[in-house]
C-alpha positions in Angstrom: 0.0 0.0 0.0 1.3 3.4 -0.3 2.0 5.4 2.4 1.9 9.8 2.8 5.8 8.9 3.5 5.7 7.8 -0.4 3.7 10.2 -2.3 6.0 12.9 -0.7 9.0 11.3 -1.9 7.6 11.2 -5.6 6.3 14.7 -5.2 10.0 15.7 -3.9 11.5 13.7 -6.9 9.1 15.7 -9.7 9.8 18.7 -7.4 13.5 18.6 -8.7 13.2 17.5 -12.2 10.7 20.4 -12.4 14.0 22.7 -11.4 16.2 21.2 -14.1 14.1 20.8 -17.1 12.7 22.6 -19.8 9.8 24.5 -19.5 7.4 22.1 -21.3 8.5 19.3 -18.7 9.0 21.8 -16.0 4.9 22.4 -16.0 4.0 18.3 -16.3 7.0 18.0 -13.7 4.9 20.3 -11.2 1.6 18.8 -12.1 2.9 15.9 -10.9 4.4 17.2 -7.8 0.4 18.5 -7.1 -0.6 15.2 -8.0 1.4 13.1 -5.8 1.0 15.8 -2.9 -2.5 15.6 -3.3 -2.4 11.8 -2.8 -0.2 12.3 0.5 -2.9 15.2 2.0 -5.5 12.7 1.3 -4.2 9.7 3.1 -2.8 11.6 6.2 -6.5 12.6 6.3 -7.5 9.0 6.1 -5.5 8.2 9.0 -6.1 11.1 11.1 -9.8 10.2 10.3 -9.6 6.5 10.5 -11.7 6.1 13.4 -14.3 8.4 12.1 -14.6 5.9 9.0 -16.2 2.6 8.5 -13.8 -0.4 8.0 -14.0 -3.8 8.2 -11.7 -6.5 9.6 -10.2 -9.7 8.5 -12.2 -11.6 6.3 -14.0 -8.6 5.5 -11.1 -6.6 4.4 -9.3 -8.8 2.5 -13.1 -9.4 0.7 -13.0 -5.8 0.3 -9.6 -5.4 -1.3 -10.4 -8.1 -3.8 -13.5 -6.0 -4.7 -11.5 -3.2 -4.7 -9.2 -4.9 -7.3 -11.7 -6.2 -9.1 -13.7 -2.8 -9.6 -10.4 -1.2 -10.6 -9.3 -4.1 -13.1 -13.1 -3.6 -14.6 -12.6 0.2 -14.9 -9.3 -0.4 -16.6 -10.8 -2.8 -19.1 -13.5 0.0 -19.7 -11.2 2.8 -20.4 -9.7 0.4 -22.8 -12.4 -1.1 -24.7 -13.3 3.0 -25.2 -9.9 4.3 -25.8 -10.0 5.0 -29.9 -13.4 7.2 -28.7 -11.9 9.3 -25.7 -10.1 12.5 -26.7 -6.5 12.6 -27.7 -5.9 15.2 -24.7 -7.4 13.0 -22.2 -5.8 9.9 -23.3 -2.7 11.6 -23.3 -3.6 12.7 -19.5 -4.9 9.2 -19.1 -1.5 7.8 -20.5 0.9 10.2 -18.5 -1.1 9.0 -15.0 -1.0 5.8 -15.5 3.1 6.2 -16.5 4.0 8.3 -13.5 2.3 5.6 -10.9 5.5 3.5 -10.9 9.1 4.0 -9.7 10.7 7.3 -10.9 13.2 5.2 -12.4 11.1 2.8 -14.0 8.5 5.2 -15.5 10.2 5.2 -19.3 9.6 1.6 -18.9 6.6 1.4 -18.0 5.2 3.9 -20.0 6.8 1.9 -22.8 4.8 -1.1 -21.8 1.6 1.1 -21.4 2.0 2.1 -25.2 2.7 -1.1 -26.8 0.0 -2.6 -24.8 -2.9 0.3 -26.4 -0.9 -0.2 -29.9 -1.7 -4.1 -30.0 -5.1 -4.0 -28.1 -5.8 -0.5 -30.7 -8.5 -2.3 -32.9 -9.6 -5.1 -30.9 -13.7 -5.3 -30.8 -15.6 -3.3 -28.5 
C-alpha cells in the first residue's frame, strides 16, 4: 500500500526535475508534484480520520480489497475497450497518469509497456 511517506517522496522527486528541465516538462514535472502531494494530504486525512470511518476487519477486508481490485481491473478494461473514442488530450492525460504511478526510475519503462500494450489491443472489438 502506499503510504503519505511515499507520495512525498515522488512529489520531492518531480519537485526537482521540475528545477532542471525545460519548460514544457518543467509544468508536467509540477503537475505531478500537485498530484502526488494531493495523494499524501489525502491519506494523512485517512488516517487522522480512521476512526471516524467505516472499515471492516479480516475476512472482510481482504473481501473488500479483492473487490477493490476487481472494480479497478473492470474500470481499466472499460477505459480500454473505449480508448480510440476518448479525446486525444485525455488519453494523453490518461497515458501520463497511468506512467507516472511507478518507480521514478522505472516510469520510461513502463510507459513503454503502457504504449505497446494500447498499440496491440488498438482495434480489438468493443
Amino acid at each position: 500500500m502506499f503510504t503519505p511517506k511515499f507520495y512525498r517522496a515522488k512529489a520531492a522527486e518531480f519537485g526537482e526535475l521540475a528545477k532542471t528541465g525545460d519548460p514544457e516538462k518543467s509544468a508536467e514535472y509540477r503537475k505531478r508534484e500537485r498530484s502526488f502531494t494531493s495523494l499524501a494530504d489525502n491519506e494523512d486525512w485517512l488516517a487522522q480520520n480512521f476512526e471516524k470511518t467505516l472499515h471492516g476487519s479480516g475476512e472482510a477486508a481482504a473481501s473488500l480489497a479483492a473487490t477493490e481490485e476487481h472494480v479497478l481491473r473492470c474500470l481499466g478494461a472499460a477505459v480500454i475497450m473505449q480508448w480510440t473514442t476518448i479525446p486525444k488530450k485525455l488519453q494523453r492525460e490518461l497515458f501520463d497518469s497511468a506512467g507516472s504511478i511507478g518507480d521514478l526510475l522505472d516510469v520510461a519503462k513502463l510507459r513503454g509497456q503502457i504504449a505497446r500494450f494500447l498499440h496491440k489491443h488498438k482495434d480489438d472489438e468493443r
